[in-house]
FIFI-861859 format. One record per residue (C-alpha): chain; x, y, z; residue number from 1; residue in three letters. Coordinates in Angstrom, 3 decimals. Example, Ala and Ser with C-alpha at 12.3 -4.5 7.8 and 13.67 -1.06 7.14 Angstrom:
// residues 2
A/12.300/-4.500/7.800/1/ala;
A/13.670/-1.060/7.140/2/ser;
This chain:
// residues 252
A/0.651/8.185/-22.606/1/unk;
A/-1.023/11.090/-21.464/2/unk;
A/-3.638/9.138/-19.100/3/unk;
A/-0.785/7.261/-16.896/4/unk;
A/1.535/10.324/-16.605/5/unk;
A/2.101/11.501/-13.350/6/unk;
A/4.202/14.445/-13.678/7/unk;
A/3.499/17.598/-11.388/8/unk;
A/1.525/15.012/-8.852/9/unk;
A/2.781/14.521/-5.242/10/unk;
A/2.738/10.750/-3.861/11/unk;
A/2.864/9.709/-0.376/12/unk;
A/3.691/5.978/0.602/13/unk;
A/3.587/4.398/4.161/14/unk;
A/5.830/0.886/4.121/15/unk;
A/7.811/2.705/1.240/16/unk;
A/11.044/1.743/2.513/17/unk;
A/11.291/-2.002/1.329/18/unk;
A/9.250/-4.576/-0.507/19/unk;
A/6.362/-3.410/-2.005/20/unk;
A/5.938/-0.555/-0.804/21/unk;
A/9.615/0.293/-1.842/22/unk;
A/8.159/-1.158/-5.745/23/unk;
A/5.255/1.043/-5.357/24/unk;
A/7.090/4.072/-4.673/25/unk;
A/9.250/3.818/-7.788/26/unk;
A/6.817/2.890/-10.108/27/unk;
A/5.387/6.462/-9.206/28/unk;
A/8.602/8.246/-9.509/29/unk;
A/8.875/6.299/-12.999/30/unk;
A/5.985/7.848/-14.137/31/unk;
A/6.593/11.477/-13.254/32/unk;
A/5.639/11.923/-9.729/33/unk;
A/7.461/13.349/-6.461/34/unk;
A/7.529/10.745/-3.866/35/unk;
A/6.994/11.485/0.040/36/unk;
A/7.912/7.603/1.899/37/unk;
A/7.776/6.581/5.341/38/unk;
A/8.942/3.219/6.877/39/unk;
A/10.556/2.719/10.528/40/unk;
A/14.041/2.374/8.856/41/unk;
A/15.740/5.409/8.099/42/unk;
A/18.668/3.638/6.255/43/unk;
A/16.168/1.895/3.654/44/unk;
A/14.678/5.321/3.038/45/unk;
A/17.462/6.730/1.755/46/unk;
A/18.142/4.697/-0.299/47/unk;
A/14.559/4.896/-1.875/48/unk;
A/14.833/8.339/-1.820/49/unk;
A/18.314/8.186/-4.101/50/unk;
A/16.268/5.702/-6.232/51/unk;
A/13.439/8.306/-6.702/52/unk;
A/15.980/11.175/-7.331/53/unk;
A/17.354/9.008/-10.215/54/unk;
A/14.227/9.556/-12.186/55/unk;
A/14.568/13.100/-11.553/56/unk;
A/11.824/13.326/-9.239/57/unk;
A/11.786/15.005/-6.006/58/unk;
A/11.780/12.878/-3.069/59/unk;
A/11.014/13.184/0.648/60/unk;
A/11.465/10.831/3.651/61/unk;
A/10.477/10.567/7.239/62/unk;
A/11.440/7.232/9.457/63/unk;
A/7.971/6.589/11.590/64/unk;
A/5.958/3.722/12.812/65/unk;
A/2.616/4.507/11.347/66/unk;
A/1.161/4.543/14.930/67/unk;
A/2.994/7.725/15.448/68/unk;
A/-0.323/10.063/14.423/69/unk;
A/1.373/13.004/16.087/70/unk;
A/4.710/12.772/13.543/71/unk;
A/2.983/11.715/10.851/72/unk;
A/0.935/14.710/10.602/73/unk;
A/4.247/16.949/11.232/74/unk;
A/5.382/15.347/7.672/75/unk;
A/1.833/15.556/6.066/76/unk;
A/2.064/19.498/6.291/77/unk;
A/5.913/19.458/5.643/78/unk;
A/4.666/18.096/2.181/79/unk;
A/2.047/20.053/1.310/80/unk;
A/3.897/23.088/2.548/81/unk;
A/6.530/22.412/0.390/82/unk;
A/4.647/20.720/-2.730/83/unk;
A/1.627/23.044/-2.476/84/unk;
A/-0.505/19.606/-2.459/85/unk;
A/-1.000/15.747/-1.931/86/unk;
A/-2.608/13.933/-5.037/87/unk;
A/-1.946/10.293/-4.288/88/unk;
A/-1.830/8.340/-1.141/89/unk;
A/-0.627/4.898/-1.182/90/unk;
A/-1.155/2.784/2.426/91/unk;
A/1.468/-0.145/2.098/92/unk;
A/2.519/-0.217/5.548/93/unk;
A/2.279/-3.719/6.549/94/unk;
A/3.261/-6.061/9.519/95/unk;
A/2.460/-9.757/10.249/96/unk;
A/1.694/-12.452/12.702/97/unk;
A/1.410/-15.720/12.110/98/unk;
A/0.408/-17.807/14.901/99/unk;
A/-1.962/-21.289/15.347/100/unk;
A/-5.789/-19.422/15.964/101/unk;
A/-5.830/-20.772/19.602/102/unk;
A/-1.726/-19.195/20.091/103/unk;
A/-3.154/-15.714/18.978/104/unk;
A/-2.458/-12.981/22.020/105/unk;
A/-4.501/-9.890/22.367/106/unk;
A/-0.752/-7.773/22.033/107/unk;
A/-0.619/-9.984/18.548/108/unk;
A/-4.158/-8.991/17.367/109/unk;
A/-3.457/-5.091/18.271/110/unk;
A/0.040/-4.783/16.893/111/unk;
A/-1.317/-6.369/13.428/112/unk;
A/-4.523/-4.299/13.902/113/unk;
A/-2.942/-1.339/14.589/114/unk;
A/-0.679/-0.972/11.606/115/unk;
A/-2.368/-2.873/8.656/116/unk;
A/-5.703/-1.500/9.368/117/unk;
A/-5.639/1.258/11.658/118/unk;
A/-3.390/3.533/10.093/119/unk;
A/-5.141/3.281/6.811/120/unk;
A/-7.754/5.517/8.742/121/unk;
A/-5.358/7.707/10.594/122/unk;
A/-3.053/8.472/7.747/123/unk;
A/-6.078/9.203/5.310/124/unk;
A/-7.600/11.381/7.838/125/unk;
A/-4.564/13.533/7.062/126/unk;
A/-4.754/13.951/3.760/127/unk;
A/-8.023/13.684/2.699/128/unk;
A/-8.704/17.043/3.978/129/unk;
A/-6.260/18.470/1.527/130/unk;
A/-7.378/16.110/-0.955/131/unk;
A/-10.887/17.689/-0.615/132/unk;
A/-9.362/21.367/-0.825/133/unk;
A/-7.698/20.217/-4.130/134/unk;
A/-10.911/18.753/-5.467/135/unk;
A/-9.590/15.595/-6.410/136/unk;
A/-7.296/12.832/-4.924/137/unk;
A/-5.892/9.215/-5.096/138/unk;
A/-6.026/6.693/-2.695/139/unk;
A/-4.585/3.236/-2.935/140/unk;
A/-4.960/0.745/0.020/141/unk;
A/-2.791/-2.446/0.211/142/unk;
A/-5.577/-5.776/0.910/143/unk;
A/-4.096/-9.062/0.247/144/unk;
A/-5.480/-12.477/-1.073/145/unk;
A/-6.470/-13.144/2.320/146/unk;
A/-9.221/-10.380/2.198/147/unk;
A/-11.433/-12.914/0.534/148/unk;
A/-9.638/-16.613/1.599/149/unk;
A/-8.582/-17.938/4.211/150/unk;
A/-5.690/-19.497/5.083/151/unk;
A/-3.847/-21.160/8.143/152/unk;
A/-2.250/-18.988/11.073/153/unk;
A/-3.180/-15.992/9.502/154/unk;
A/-6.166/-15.310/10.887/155/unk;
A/-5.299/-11.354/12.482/156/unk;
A/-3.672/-10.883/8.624/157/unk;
A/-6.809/-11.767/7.005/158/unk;
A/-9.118/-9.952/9.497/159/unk;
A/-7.046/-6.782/8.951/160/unk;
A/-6.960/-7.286/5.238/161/unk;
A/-10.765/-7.658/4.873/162/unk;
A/-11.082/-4.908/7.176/163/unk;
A/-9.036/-2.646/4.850/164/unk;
A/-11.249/-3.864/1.861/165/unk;
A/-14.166/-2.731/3.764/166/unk;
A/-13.136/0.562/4.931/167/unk;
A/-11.638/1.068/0.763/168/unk;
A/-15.187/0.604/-0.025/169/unk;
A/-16.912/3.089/2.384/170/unk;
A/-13.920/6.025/1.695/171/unk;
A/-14.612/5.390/-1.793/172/unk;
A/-18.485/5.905/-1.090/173/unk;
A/-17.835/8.877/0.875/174/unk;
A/-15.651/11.358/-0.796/175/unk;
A/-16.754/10.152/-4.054/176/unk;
A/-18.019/13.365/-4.670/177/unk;
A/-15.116/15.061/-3.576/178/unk;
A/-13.322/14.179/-6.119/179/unk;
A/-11.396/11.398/-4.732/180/unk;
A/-11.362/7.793/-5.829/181/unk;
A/-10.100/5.180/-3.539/182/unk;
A/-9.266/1.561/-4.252/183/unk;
A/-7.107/-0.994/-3.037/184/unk;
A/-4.261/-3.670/-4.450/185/unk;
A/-4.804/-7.204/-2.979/186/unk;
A/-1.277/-8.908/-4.034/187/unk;
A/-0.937/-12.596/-3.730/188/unk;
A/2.466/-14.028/-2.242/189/unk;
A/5.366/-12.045/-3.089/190/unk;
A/8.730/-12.672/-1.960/191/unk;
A/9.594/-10.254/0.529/192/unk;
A/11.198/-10.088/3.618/193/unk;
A/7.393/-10.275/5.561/194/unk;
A/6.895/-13.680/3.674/195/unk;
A/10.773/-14.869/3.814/196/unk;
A/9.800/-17.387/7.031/197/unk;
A/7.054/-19.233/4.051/198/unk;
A/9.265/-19.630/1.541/199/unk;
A/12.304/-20.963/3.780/200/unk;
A/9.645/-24.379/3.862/201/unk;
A/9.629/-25.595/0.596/202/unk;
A/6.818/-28.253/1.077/203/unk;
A/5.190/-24.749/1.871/204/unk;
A/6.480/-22.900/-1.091/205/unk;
A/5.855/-25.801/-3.274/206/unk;
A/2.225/-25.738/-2.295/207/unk;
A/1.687/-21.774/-2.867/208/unk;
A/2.776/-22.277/-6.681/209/unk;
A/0.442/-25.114/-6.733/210/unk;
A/-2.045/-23.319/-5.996/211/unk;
A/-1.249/-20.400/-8.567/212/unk;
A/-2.418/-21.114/-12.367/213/unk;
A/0.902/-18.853/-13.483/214/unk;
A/3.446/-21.001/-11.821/215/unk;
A/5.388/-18.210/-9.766/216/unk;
A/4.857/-15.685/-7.210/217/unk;
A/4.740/-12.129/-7.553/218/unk;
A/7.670/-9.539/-8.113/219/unk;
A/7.718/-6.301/-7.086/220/unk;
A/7.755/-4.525/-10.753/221/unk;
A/4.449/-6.936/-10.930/222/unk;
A/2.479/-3.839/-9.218/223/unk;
A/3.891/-1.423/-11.092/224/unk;
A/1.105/-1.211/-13.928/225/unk;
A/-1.940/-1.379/-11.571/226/unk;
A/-0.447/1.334/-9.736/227/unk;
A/0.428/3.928/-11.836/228/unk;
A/-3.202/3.178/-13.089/229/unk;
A/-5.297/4.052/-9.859/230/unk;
A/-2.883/6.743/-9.422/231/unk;
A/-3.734/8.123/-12.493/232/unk;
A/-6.354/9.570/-14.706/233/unk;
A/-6.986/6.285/-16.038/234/unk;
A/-9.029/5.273/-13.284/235/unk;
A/-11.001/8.278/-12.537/236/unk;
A/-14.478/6.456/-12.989/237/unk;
A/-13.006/3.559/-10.542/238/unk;
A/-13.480/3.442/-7.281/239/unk;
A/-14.403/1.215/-4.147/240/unk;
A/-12.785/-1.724/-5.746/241/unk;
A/-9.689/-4.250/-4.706/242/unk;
A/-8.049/-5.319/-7.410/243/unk;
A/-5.784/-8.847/-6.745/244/unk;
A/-2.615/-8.853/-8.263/245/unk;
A/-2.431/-13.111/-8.053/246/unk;
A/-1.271/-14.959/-10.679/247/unk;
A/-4.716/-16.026/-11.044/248/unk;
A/-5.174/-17.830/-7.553/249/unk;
A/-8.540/-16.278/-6.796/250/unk;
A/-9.731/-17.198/-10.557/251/unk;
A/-9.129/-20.660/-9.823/252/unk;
């Protein structure tokens, strides 16, 4: 369908090299874009970028902590100078630290800080300029479930998360007449290697599902759909809004 195609648009992912980020980043290729990814792991990102290539899509890569302002912009204007342009930005990068509330360090709270919610600003500020040049853009944030609950020794996850559903709202407010929508995902749990230390404890485990009206966590291909739609035309009157990808756990 004409509305979700995505062929001739340029996509850049932070966190693209695994987990969702990694599902995120293939769901765009699927649907006809080129795919820019960055993770810290140069290994994983090729073989995202062989993934990419196998939907005949160009694909670009770049290993990089999203701290790193100074390389990340040295692979913003590698893309555009070879694309021409930057129509989707997708912030996935993600890190986490769970710890009691009264265990949390100051290095804990700035490392989480830092790359959930941080480089959300710092990578946009990159693009959006050529977003605004182009006269239209796509952003897409990653929140979580714990941008609106909250849940035991995650309490730096869940500030960073909220913080990111914030900061969606005001970029959304703000370029809004640039042409550039910006929205966020908020998944549930997902199995991933981030949340492989909650599902090792099945009494854990056991009390996620419970708490999930469809039974099972989330898959990767589960964010597939909502992507591809606030990448695409389809959601050109959206934006400012997080949309959780649950299983129905806020619902209930």
């Amino acid at each position: 369908m004409k509305l979700f195609d995505l062929t001739g648009k340029t996509a850049l992912v932070t966190g693209g090299g695994r987990g969702l980020g990694r599902g995120v980043a293939l769901a765009l290729a699927e649907a006809g874009a080129d795919v820019a990814v960055t993770s810290r792991t140069a290994d994983e990102l090729k073989t995202v970028c062989q993934e990419i290539e196998g939907f005949s899509r160009k694909s670009f890569y770049q290993d990089l902590d999203v701290r790193d302002v100074d390389t990340m912009k040295m692979f913003v204007e590698r893309i555009v100078e070879e694309q021409g342009h930057i129509d989707i930005l997708v912030n996935a990068a993600g890190v986490n630290v769970r710890r009691p509330f009264l265990e949390i360090k100051a290095e804990d709270w700035d490392f989480v800080m830092d790359i959930n919610l941080r480089s959300v600003l710092l990578t946009s500020q990159l693009v959006i300029p050529h977003m605004v040049t182009n006269g239209k853009g796509k952003i897409i944030n990653f929140a979580s479930l714990t941008s609106e609950i909250g849940l035991k020794d995650m309490a730096i996850y869940g500030a960073s998360k909220g913080g990111v559903s914030q900061i969606t709202k005001a970029m959304a407010v703000e370029f809004a007449e640039a042409g550039i929508q910006v929205n966020a995902i908020g998944p549930g749990y997902y199995s991933t290697k981030m949340t492989k230390p909650v599902f090792e404890d099945e009494a854990r485990r056991q009390w996620l599902i419970s708490r999930i009206p469809m039974r099972r966590t989330g898959e990767e291909s589960d964010l597939a759909g909502v992507s591809i739609f606030l990448a695409s035309s389809a959601s050109d009157y959206i934006t400012g809004q997080t949309i959780y990808v649950d299983g129905g756990w806020l619902a209930s």
